[in-house]
N, C-alpha and C positions, 0 to 999 in steps of 0.2 A: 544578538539575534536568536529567536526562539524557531526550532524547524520543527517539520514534521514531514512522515511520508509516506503516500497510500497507495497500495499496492492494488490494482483490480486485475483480477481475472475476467473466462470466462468461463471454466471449468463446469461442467455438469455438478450437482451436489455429492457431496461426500468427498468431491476428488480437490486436486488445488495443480495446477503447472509447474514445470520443473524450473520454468524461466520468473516464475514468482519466487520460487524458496532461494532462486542462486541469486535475484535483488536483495531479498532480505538479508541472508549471509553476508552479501556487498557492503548494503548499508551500515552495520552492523561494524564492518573490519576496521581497521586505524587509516587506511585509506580509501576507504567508501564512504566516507563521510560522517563518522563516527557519532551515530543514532545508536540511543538508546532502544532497548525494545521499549519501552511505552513512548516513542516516539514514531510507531511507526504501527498504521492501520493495515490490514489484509482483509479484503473484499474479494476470496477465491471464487464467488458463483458470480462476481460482477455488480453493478449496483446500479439502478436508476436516475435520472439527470435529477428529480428534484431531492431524494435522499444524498446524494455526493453537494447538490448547490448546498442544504442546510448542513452535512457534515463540514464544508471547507469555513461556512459564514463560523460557525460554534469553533473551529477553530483561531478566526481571527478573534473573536468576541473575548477569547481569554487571551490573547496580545501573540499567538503565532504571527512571526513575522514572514517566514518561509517555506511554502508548501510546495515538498513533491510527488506528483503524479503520477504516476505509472500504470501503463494500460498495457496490458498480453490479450488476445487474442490468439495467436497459437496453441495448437490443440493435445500439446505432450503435459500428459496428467499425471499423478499420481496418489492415491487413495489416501483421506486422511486417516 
């Protein structure tokens, strides 16, 4: 099984959420699910429904079999 997993914000530009980067670290540990970083998208200003439908479709297209999504809304930031 091939994963991946994309992280959206909705962070104002330049900034990104404290509860995106503590997913990331997550993903990331030996038991968060152990993603590589190029297995894992960061969309901290948010993304639009028909950019996320072609970003998910391009991931099956090269045989992702597992995709996860992660959506923050909460508004604790910090500057990239």
């Amino acid at each position: 099984m091939k994963h991946y997993a994309i992280l959206c914000g909705s962070a104002p530009e330049g900034k990104i959420q404290k509860k995106i980067d503590r997913m990331y670290e997550f993903l990331l540990e030996e038991n968060g699910g152990l993603y590589a970083e190029n297995e894992i998208m960061i969309f901290p200003n948010g993304i639009n429904e028909l950019n996320i439908a072609w970003f998910m479709n391009s991931l099956r297209a090269v045989g992702i079999t597992e995709i996860f999504l992660y959506i923050c809304e909460k508004v604790n930031f910090r500057t990239v």
